[in-house]
N, C-alpha and C positions, 0 to 999 in steps of 0.2 A: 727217497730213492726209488727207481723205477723195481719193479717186483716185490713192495714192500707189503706185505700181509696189511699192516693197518688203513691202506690205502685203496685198496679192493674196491670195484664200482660197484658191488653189494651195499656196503657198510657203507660207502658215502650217499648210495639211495637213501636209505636207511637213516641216517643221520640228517638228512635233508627232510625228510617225511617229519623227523621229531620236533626240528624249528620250525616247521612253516605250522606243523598244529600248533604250537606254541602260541602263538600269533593269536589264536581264538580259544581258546583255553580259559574257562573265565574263573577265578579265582573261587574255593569253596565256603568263604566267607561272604563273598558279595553275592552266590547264588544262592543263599540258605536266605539273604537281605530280599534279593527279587519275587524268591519264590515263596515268601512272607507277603512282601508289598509288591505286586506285580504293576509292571507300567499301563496307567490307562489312557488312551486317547479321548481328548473332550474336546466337543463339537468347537469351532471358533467362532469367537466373539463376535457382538456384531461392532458396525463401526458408530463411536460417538456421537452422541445429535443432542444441541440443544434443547433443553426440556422446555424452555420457556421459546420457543422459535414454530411461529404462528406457519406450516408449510401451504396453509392453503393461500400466504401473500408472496408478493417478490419480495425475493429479502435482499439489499443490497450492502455487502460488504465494505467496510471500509476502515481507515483508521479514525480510532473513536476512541472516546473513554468508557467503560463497562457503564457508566448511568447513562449513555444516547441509546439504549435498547427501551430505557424507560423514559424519557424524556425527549426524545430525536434533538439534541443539541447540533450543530453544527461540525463538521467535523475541524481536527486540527492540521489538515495534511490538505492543499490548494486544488490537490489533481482528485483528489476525494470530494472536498467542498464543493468545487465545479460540477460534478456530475450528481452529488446531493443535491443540489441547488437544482441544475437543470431540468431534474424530474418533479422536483415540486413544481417546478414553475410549468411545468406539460401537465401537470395533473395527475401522473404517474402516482398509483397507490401501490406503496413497499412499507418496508420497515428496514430499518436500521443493523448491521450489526458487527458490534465492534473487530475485527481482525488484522492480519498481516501476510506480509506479501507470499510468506511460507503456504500458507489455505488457497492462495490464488493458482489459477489453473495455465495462467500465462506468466506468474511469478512476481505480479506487480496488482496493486490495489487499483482503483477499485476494480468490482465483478460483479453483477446481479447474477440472482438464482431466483429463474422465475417460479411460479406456483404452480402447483399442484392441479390439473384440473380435477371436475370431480370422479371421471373414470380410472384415473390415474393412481397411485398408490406410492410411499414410498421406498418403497424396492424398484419404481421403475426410475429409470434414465431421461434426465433431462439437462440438457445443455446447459453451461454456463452463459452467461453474454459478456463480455470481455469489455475493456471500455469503450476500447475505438465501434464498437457495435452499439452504446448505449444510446445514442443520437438516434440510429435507425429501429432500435425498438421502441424506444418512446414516442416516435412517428405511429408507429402501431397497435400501443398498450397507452399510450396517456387519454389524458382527458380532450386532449387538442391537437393537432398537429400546427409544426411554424416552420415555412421552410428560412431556413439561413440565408443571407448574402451570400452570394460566390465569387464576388469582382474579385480584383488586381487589390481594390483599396482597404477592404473587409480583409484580405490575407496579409495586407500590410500591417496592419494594428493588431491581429491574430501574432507578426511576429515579432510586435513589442513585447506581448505577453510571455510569447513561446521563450523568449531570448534573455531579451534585456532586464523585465524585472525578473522573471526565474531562475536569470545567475544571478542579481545581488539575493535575492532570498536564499539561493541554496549557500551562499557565502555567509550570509546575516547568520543562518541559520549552525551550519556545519562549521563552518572556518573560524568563524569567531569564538576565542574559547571562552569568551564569559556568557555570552547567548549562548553556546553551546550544553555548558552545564548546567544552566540557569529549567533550558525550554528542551530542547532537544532530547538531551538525556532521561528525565522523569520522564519525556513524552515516548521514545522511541527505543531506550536502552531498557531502564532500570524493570518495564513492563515484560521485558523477553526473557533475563536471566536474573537469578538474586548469587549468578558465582560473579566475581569481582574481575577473573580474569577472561570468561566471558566477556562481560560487561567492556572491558577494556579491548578486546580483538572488534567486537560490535562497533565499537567506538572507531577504532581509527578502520576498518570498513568502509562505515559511511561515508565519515571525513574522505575517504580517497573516492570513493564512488562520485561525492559531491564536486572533486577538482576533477575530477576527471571528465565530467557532463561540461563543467564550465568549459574545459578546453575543447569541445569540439566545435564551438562557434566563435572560439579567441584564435586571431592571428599571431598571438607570441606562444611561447613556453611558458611566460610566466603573467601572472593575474594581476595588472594595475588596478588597485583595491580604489583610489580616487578617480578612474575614469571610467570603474563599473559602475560607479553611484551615480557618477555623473550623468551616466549612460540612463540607467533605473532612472532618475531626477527627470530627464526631457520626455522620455514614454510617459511616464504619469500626467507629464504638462501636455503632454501633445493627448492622450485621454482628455484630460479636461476640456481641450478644444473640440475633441469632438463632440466630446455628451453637451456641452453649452448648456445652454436651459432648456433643453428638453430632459424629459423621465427619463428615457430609458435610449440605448444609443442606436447610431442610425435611423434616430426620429422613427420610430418604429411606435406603434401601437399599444405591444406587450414587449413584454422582458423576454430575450432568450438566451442562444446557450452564449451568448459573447458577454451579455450581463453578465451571467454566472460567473464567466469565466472574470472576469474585471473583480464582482464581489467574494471571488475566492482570497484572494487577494489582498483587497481594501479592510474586509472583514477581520483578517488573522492580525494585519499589521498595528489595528485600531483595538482589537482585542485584549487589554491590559493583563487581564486573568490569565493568559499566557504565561505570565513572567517576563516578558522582556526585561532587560536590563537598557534602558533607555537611554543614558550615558553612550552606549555601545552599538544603539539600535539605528545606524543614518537612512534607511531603507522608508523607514514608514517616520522619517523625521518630517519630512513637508507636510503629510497626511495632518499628523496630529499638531502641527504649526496652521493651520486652515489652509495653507497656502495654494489647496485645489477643494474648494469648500463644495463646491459640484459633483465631487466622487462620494465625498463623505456622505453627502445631502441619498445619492443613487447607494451607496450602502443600505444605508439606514430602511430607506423604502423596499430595497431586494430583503432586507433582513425580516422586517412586519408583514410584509409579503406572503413569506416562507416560514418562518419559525418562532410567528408569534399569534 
């Protein structure tokens, strides 16, 4: 009621001053704890670094299994292989090391991290090279430089690779579920998490990232699984006509990045140690039928080439 004593704008200061200390008030148990163990600030950590990761080389990241840091094996991932491939074959000196697309700085494998020079230290700042740049550094840092074909007909075979057999792979590989758990998983999941329902979100991720890449060069909504193979099937044979009997394609002298890029490919498909499930694998069925015995033969030579 209006004039009531208890109500007085004294006693409500007053009463307002007691909650809001309240608020900081710190308990005389938890301050007899602090002022026993008082808080300390300690300097931050620094940040991780391979202890076995040589900084004075280019180190190039990639998907790999943890023995390619000792062995430089091949890698299991095509857009990895390609760019492996392509610096050995420029002469480019790196090292290997196993990663995921998490550590990449564009969010996708591979990335070289060049070296150190010797005035340089590492606390200082040195650029990544992303991949669409590894071509034009390896112009500058390999052993040789090569320039590429630039025609109409070199971009035409570029988008057999791009297209046609990189949807049946990423289908062979993601879509199909007995490849999928056979190759896929131990290679791409089971190395990221040991939680099961991780493992499982991981899992249909990629499956959808994988239909989803298919669909932007598919005219349907939906993936006819016999006229992508079909599709994969004639790029391989229309390869074969071009490399003929010659080494290396485009009757070219050396191998470069368009080998590579053919031997990422031929390589993984012909790789048994994989796991395929072969029953299930139609993608690299002509491959290992001989039925283009001239790609096999251009593996073989990119592989003794590079990593033997």
């Amino acid at each position: 009621m209006p004039g009531d004593g208890d109500n007085s704008p004294r006693k409500t200061d007053i009463a307002a001053n007691r909650a809001q200390s309240s608020w900081f008030h710190t308990p005389r148990p938890v301050k007899r704890l602090f002022d026993r163990f008082p808080l300390i600030s300690y300097p931050a950590n620094k940040l991780p670094q391979r202890k076995s990761l040589d900084r004075r080389r280019n180190a190039l990241y990639i998907f790999a299994q943890e023995s390619v840091e000792q062995h430089d094996l091949p890698s299991f991932n095509p857009s990895c292989l390609k760019w492996q491939t392509y610096l050995k074959l420029m002469g480019a000196d790196y090292i290997t090391v196993p990663s995921n697309n998490h550590a990449s700085p564009t969010g996708s494998l591979p990335f070289l991290m060049p070296a150190y020079s010797d005035t340089q230290s590492a606390l200082d700042f040195v650029a990544p090279v992303p991949s669409n740049k590894l071509q034009e550094w390896a112009s500058k840092n390999g052993g040789f430089a090569k320039e590429e074909p630039g025609n109409m007909r070199y971009k035409a075979y570029i988008s057999l690779l791009d297209h046609r057999i990189r949807n049946a792979w990423l289908h062979t590989l993601y879509l199909n579920p007995t490849n999928f758990i056979a190759v896929a998983q131990p290679l791409y999941i089971d190395p990221s998490t040991s939680s099961t329902v991780a493992r499982y979100a991981l899992s249909k991720n990629l499956q959808a990232a994988a239909l989803a890449e298919m669909l932007k060069t598919s005219t349907s909504p939906v993936i006819d699984i016999d006229l992508l193979y079909r599709e994969s099937d004639s790029a391989f044979a229309a390869l074969s006509q071009l490399l003929g009997e010659h080494e290396w394609f485009f009757d070219e002298d050396a191998p470069g990045l368009f080998d590579a890029a053919v031997f990422a490919y031929t390589h993984l498909l012909l790789n048994n140690g994989l796991g395929w499930q072969v029953e299930e694998e139609r993608l690299g069925k002509g491959l290992r039928e001989g039925r283009w015995k001239n790609l096999i033969d251009h593996e073989r030579r990119i592989y003794q080439k590079c990593y033997q």
